[in-house]
N, C-alpha and C positions, 0 to 999 in steps of 0.2 A: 360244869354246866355248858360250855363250848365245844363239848365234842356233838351232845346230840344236833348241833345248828351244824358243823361242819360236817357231819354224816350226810348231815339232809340235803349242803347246797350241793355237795360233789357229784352227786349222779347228776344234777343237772349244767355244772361247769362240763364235764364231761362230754354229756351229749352236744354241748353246744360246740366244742369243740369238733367233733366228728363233723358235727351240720356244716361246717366252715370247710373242712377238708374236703367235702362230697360237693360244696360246690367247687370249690378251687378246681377240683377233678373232670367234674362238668365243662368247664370254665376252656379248657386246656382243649380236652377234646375237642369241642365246639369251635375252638381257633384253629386247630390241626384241620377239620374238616372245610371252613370258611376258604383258608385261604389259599388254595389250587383254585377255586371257581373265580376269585376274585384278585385280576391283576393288579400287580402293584405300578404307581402311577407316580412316574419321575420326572418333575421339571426341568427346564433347560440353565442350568447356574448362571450367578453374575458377568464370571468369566465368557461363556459362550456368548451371554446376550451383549455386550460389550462387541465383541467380534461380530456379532450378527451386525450389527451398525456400523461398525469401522471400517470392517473388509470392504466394500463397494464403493468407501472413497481412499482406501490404499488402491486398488487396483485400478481406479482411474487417477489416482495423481501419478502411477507408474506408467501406465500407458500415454497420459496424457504431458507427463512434464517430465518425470526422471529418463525413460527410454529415449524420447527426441536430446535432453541432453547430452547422454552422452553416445548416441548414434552423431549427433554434430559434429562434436569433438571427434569422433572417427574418422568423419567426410572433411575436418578439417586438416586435415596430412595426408590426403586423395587431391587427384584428377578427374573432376568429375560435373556432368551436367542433368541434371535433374529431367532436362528435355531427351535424353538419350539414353533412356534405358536399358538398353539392347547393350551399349558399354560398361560395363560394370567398372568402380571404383577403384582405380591405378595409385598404389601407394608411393607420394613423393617425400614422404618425411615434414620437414620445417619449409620447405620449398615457399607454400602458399604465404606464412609469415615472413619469410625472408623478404618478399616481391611487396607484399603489403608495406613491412615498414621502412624500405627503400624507396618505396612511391613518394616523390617529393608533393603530387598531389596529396594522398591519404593525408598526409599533414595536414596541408593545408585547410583541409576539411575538418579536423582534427582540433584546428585553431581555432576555427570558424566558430565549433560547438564550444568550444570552451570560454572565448570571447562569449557568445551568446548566454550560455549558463549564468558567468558570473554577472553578466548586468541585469537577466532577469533577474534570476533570486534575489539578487542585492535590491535592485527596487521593488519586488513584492514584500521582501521582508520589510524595509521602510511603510511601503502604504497600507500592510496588512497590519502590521503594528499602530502605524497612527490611526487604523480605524481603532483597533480596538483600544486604545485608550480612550476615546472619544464616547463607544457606543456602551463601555463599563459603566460612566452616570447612568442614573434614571430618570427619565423623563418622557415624556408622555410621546407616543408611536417608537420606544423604543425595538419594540418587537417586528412591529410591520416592516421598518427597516433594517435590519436585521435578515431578517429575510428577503427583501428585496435583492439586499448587496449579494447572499449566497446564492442566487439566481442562478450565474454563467459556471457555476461546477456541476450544476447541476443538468447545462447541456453538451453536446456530442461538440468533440473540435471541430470536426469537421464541415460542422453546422457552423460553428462560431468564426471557421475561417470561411467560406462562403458569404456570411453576413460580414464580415468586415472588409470582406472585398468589396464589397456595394458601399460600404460603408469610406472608403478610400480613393470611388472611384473618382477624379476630377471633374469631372462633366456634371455629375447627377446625386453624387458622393455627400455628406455634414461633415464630414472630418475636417476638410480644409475650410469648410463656412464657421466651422465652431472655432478655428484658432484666426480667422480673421480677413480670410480671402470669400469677400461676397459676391465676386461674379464667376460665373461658370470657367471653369479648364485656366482660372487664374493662378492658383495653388500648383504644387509641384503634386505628381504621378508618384505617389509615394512607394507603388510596388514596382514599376515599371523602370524605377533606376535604379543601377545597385548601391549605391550610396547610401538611399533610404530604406532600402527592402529590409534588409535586416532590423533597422529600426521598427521597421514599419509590424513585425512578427513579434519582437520584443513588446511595443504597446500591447497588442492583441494579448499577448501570455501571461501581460502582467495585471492586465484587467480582468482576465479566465481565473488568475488561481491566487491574488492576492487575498480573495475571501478565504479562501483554503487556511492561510496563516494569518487570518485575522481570528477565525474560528478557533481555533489552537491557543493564541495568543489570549483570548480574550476569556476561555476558561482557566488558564493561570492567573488571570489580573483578578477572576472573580473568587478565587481560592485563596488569595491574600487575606491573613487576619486581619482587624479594622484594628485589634489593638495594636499593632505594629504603627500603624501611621498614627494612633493617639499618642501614644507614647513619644512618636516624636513633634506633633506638633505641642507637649506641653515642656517639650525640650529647646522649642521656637526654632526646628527646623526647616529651613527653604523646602520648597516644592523640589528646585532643584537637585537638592540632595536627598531628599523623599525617595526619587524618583531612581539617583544612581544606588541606594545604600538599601531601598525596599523593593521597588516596584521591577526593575531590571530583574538582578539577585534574584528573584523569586519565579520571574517568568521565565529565565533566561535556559531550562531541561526545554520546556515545551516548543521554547521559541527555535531553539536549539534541532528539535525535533523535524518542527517545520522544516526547515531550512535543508535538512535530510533527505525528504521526501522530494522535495521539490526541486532539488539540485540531481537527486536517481532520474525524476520524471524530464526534466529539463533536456538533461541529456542524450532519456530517447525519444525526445519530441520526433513526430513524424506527420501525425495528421492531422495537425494543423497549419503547417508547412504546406503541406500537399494541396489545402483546402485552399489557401490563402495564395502560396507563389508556384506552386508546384519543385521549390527547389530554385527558380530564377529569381530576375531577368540573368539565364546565362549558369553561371554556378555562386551567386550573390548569396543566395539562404541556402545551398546544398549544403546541409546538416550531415554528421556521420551517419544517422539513423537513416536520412534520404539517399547518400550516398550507397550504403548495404543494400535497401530496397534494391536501385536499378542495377549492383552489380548480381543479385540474388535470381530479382523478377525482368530485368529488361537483358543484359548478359547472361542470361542464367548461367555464371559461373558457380555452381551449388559449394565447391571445393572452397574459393577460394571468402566465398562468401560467410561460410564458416567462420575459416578463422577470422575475416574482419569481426564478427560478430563477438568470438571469443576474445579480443582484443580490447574492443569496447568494456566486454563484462568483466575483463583485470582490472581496469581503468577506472571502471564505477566502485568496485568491490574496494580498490586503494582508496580512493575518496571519501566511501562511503566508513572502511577504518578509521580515515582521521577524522571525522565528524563521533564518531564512537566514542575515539579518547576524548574528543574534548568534551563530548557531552558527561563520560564520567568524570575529569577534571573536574568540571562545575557544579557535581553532584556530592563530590568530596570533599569540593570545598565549601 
């Protein structure tokens, strides 16, 4: 009884089969002839678009910072002046660092920055840190000031030495009225003698950038968990020891960080020196960074200037190593 039903579906399995091939066949053609009129249409890949961005600031970090480096380092084993073009660049070897760190001056210069360094940093880290323990509570204008304190990072040194030269002068000056001298030109010339001058750039640097390492300081102090300090106050421990076993320990990468930065920046303080003493009374504040300027721009010894400069960058780079180890020290431990 099953054959006359498969006799009958098969011519039509059949044909529908063919109907399927005739189009497939269609199908084929159709694309053969489509596609010569119509090009085929290639985007630009991840890889290129990546390069399309990056290239324009490789080629200006090379032109603008890797070339001048190491064209320095060339003109630093030259005789050579930047004014004299017409001379071309006389190769003396070590000459220019031989003269350099034989200069009993350069030393002294040398000292000067380093004295300098370590008493700023050391007192912004102090008053940058006491703020921010202070501005961690909450309480009401916490934020307006807060803001106010980060004010002076936020202006030019050169501004901020300007304003504290008026700010120092004896005659017309509040510096010497705010610490106690209230008649006029009674207070000591604070830039004008070298005793004070150097003090006198230290306050200035330490009231510019102590916000700096309060800033720093004050988002470690707020990344401390609260159960840390519950824990120990239901252990009845002192504030005292709160403060060395949680609050330290915890801030002390960031704090650490600071103090980085600001011992790099320190060291090539220049314009605000400039703004402030210009380098006097004499060579009182001539910092290593003042001292390179006028052998650069007032000597223009371009040679010799160099290598001071590359001198400096061993010096910050050593520094800047052992701030490294110790920061991972503290991080391992």
């Amino acid at each position: 009884m099953l054959r006359p039903c498969q006799d009958r579906i098969a011519p039509h399995g059949k044909t529908l089969s063919q109907g399927l091939q005739v189009l497939n066949r269609m199908a084929a053609i159709s694309a053969r002839n489509a596609s010569p009129s119509v090009p085929r249409r290639r985007g630009m890949s991840d890889r290129q678009i990546q390069w399309l961005f990056i290239a324009p600031t490789l080629i200006l970090l090379v032109l603008m910072n890797i070339f001048p480096l190491f064209f320095s380092l060339y003109l630093s084993f030259t005789e050579y002046s930047v004014i004299k073009p017409n001379n071309p660049p006389v190769w003396v070897g070590l000459e220019n660092f031989r003269h350099l760190l034989q200069d009993k001056q350069v030393w002294t210069y040398f000292a000067l920055t380093g004295r300098y360094v370590v008493l700023s940093v050391a007192l912004q880290t102090l008053v940058g840190f006491g703020l921010a323990m202070l501005l961690r509570e909450k309480f009401k204008g916490n934020g307006l000031i807060t803001t106010l304190i980060l004010i002076p990072i936020m202006m030019s040194p050169v501004v901020i030495g300007l304003f504290w030269k008026l700010i120092f002068n004896p005659s017309y000056g509040i510096f010497n009225y705010l610490i106690g001298f209230t008649t006029p030109n009674a207070g000591p010339d604070w830039l004008a003698k070298p005793a004070t001058a150097l003090g006198a750039v230290i306050i200035v640097d330490v009231w510019m950038w102590s916000p700096f390492v309060m800033l720093l300081c004050l988002s470690g102090l707020k990344a401390i968990p609260d159960y840390l300090y519950e824990a120990a106050s239901i252990d009845r421990a002192s504030s005292w020891y709160q403060f060395w076993r949680i609050t330290l320990p915890q801030v002390a990468p960031l704090l650490l960080i600071a103090i980085l930065f600001r011992t790099i920046e320190a060291f090539k303080t220049f314009d605000l020196v400039m703004g402030l003493t210009g380098g006097g009374p004499g060579d009182a504040t001539e910092l290593a960074a003042v001292n390179l300027y006028r052998v650069a721009f007032t000597r223009f010894n371009t040679g010799e200037s160099s290598a001071l400069a590359y001198i400096m960058l061993v010096i910050v780079m050593a520094v800047s190593n052992l701030y490294v180890r110790s920061l991972n020290r503290v991080r391992e431990g």
